[in-house]
KEKE-3310 file (N, C-alpha, C; in steps of 0.2 Angstrom, whole numbers, plus 5000, padded with zeros to 4 digits):
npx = (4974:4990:4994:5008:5015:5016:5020:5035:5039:5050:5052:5057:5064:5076:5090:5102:5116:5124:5118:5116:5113:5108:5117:5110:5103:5109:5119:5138:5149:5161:5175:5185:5202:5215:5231:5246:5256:5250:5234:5220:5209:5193:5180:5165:5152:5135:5125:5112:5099:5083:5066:5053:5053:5053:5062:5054:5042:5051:5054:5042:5035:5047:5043:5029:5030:5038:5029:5019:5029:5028:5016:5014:5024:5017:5007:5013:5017:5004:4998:5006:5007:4994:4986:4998:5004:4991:4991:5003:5000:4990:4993:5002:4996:4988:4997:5005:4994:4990:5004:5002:4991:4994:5006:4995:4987:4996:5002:4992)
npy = (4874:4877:4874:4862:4867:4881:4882:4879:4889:4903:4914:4927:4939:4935:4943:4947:4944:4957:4963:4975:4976:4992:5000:5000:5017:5023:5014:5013:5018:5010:5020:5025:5031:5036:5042:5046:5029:5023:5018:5020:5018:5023:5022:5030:5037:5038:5052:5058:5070:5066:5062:5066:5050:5042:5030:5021:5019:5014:5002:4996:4992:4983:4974:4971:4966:4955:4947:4938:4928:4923:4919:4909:4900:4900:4893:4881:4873:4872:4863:4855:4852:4850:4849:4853:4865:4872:4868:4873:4890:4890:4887:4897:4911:4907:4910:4922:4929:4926:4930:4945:4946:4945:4954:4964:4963:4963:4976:4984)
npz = (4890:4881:4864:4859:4849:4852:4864:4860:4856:4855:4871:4873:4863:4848:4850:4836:4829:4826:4830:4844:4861:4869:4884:4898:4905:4917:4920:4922:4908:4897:4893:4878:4874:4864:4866:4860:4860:4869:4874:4882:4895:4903:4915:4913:4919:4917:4918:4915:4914:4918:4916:4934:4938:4929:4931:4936:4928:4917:4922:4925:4912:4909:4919:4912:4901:4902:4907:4899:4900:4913:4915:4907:4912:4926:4921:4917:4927:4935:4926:4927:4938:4948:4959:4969:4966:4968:4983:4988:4983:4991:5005:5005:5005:5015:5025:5023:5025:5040:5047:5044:5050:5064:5066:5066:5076:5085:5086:5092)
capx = (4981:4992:4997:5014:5019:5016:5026:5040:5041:5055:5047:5061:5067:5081:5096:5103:5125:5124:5113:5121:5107:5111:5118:5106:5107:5112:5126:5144:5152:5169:5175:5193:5206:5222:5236:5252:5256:5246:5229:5218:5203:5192:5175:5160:5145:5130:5123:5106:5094:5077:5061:5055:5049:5056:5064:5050:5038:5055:5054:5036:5035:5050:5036:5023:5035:5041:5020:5019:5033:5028:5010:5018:5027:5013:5003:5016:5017:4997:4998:5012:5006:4990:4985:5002:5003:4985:4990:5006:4998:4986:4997:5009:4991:4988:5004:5006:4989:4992:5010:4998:4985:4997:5006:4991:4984:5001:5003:4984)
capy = (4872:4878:4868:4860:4873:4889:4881:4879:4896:4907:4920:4933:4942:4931:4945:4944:4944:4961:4968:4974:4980:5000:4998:5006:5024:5023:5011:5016:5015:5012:5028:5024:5038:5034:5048:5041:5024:5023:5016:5023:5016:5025:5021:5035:5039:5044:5057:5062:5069:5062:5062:5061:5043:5037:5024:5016:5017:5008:4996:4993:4991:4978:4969:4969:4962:4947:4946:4932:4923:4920:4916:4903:4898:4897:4889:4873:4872:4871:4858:4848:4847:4856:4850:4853:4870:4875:4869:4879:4894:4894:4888:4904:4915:4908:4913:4929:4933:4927:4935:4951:4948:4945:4958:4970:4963:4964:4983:4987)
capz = (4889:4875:4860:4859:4846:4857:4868:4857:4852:4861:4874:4872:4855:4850:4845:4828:4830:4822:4836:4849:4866:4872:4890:4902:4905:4923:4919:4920:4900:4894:4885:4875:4871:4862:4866:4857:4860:4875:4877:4891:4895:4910:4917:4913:4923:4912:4922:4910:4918:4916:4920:4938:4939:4924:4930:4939:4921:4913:4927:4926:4905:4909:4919:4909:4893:4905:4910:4896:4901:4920:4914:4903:4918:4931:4916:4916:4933:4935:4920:4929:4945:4950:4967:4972:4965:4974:4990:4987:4986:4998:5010:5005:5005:5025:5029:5023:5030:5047:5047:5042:5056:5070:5067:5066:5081:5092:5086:5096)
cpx = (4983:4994:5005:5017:5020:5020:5033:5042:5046:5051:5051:5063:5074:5086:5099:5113:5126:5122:5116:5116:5112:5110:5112:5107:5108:5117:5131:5145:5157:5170:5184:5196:5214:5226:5242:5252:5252:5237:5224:5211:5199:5182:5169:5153:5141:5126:5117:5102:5088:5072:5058:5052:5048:5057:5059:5045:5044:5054:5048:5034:5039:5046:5032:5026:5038:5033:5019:5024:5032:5022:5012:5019:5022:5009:5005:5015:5011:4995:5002:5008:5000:4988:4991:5001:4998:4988:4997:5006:4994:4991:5002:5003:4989:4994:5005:4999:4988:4999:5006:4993:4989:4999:5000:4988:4989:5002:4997:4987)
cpy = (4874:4873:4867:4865:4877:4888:4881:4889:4901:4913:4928:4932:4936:4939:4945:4946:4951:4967:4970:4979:4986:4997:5003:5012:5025:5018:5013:5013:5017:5018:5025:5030:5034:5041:5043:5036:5020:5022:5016:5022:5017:5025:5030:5034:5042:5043:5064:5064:5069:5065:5061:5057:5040:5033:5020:5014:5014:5002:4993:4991:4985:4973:4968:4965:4956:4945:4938:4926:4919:4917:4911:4900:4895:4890:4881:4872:4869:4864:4850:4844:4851:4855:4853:4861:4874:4873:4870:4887:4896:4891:4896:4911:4915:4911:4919:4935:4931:4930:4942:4954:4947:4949:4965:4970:4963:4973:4988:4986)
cpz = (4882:4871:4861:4856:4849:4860:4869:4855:4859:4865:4873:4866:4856:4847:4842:4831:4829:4829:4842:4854:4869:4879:4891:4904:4912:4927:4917:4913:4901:4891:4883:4872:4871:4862:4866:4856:4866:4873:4881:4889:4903:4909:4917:4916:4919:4918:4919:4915:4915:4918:4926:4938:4931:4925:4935:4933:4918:4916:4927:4918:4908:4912:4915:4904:4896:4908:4906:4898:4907:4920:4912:4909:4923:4930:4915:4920:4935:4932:4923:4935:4949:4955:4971:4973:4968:4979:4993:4989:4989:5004:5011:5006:5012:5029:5031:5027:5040:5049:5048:5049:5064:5071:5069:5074:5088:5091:5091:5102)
residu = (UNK:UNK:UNK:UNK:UNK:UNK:UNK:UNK:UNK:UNK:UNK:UNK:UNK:UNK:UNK:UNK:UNK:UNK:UNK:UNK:UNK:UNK:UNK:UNK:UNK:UNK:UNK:UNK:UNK:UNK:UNK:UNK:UNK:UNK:UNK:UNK:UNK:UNK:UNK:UNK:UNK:UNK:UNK:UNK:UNK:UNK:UNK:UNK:UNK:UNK:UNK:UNK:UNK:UNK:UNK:UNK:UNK:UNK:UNK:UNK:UNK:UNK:UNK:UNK:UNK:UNK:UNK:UNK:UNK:UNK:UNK:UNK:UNK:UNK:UNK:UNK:UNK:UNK:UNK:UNK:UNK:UNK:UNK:UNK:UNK:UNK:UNK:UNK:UNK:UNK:UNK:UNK:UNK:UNK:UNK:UNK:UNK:UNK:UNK:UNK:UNK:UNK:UNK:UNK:UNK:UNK:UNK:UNK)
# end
């Protein structure tokens, strides 16, 4: 079990006011253009091209960097209520494997 303190500690970066996070690169972005008195403001496609399977190694980092926070999580959970939590997941472990075996056995 972890200490009280560890507990307190925030799990995500906090961002400072200053700090402002880059939109994802497969997110439309505003672009502004001022011609005269007029203000025109139109939606942009970034349309980079990448690596292939880039975005599955961003998607899998983003995992691993929230890995702490769900352990944390299962951790309290365990802590709170641990019979419940075991007969939880094996309940949800029977399931999925008879779900698994039914079908396997109605596909023969």
């Amino acid at each position: 079990m972890e200490s009280p303190a560890a507990l307190q500690a925030p799990l995500l970066p906090i961002l400072k006011k200053a700090e402002k996070p880059e939109p994802p690169q497969d997110e439309p972005v505003l672009k502004f253009e001022t011609i005269g008195i007029w203000s025109i403001m139109y939606q942009v496609q970034n349309r980079q091209w990448s690596i292939p399977g880039q975005k599955i190694l961003d998607e899998s980092r983003k995992l691993w960097e929230a890995s702490p926070a769900v352990f944390r999580f299962l951790q309290e959970c365990y802590g709170v209520a641990p019979t419940l939590m075991t007969a939880y997941l094996a309940a949800n472990l029977w399931r999925s494997a008879q779900v698994s075996l039914c079908t396997t056995i109605r596909d023969f």
